[in-house]
N, C-alpha and C positions, 0 to 999 in steps of 0.2 A: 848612495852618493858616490862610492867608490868606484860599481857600477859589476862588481860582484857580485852572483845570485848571495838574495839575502829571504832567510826566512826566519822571522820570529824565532825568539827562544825561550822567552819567557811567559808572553804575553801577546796576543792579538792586537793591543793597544802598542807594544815597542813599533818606534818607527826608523829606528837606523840600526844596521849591526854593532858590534862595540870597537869599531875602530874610531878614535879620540876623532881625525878630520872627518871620519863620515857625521860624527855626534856632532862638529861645529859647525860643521858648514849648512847641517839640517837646522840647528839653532839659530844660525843666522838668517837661512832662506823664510823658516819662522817668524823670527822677529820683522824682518822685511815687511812680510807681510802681514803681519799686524798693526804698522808703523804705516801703512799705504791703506788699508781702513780706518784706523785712526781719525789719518790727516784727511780722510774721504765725509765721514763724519762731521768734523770740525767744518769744514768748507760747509754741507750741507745747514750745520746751526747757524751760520752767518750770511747764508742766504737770504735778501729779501725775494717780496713778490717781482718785484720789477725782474730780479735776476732771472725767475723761474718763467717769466714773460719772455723774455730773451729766449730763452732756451724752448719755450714752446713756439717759438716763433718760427725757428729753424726747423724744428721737426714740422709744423704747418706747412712751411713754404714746400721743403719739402715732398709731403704728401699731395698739394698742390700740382706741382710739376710732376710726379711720378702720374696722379690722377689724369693730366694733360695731358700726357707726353704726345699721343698721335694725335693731338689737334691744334691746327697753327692759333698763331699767337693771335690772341681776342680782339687785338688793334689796328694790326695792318695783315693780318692775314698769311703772312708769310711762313714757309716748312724749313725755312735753311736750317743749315747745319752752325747756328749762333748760339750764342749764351741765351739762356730765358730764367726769368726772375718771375714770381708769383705777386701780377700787378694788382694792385687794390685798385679798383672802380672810386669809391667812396674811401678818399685817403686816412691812412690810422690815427695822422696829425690831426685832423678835422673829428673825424668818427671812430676815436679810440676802441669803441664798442660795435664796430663791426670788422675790427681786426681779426677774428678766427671765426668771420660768418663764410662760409665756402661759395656761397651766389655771390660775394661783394670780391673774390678774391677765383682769378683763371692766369692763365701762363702766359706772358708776355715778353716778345722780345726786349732783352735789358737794356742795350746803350741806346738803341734806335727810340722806341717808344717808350721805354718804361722812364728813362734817362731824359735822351735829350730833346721826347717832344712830352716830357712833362704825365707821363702814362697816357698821352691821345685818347684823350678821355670821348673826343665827339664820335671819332670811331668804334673806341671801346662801348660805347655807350649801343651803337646801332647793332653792332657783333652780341654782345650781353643781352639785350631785347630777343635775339632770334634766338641763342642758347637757350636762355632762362625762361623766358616769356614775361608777359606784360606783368601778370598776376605778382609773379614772385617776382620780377621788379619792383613792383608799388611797395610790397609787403615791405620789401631791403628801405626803399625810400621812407615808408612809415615808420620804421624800428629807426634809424638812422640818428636821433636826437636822444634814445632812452639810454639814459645811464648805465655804464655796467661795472662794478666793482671787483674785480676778482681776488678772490682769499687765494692763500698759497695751496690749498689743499684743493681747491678748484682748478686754479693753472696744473695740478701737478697729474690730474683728471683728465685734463685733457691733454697733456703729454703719453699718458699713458693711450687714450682712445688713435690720437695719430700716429703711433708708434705702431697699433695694431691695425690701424687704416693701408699704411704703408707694406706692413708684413702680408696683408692680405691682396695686395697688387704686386708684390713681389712674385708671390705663387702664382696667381693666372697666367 
């Protein structure tokens, strides 16, 4: 802490020399950090699923866009240089349970389409048919009404599978 070579004297386990502020200022950086797992902890036991919904949400959209990035937006087709949001075809309000289905869900410009024509769904729709194809169209339309309940140990499943989704288009 002091920032003088220090090496053990007693023991491989001592972790400051025996200067009184190097011992407090280590005891406090300590306590810190224990006080910052702690409170990291607590937050996590008051978590519900909705919360852990949220947060996979972000990491989805995410992997979404990063998955999209060189392909224009599923709507109106466009490459600008805009904001892009990861538009749900089959919206989450209506089809809760196909909120982290990856065919129901491509990159789309945010204000223009996603925003203010409502996700341009008749366009998205012709754009998604050529992506996807008819087949795993029907499938998304068929699945579209089946209930899905997610446990917080399922959301937290697939935080972890999109975090690694992402790390892996990070590398390419």
């Amino acid at each position: 802490m002091c920032g003088d070579k220090f090496l053990p004297r007693f023991s491989t386990l001592q972790a400051t020399c025996e200067k009184p502020a190097c011992i407090i200022a280590w005891s406090k950086k300590a306590q810190a950090k224990e006080y910052r797992q702690w409170k990291k902890q607590a937050k996590e036991r008051t978590m519900t699923t909705s919360d852990y919904i949220q947060i996979c949400q972000r990491v989805f959209n995410t992997y979404i866009r990063m998955r999209d990035k060189d392909l224009p937006c599923i709507s109106c087709g466009t490459k600008a240089n805009v904001q892009y949001a990861a538009g749900h075809f089959f919206s989450v309000g209506s089809y809760p349970n196909l909120r982290f289905n990856e065919d129901n869900v491509h990159k789309q410009c945010n204000r223009k389409c996603n925003m203010a024509l409502s996700g341009n769904l008749l366009a998205y729709r012709e754009r998604l048919l050529d992506r996807i194809g008819i087949d795993r169209f029907n499938q998304l339309d068929a699945i579209k009404h089946v209930p899905v309940h997610y446990t917080i140990t399922e959301v937290k499943e697939l935080i972890v599978l999109y975090k690694v989704k992402i790390n892996e288009l990070k590398i390419k």
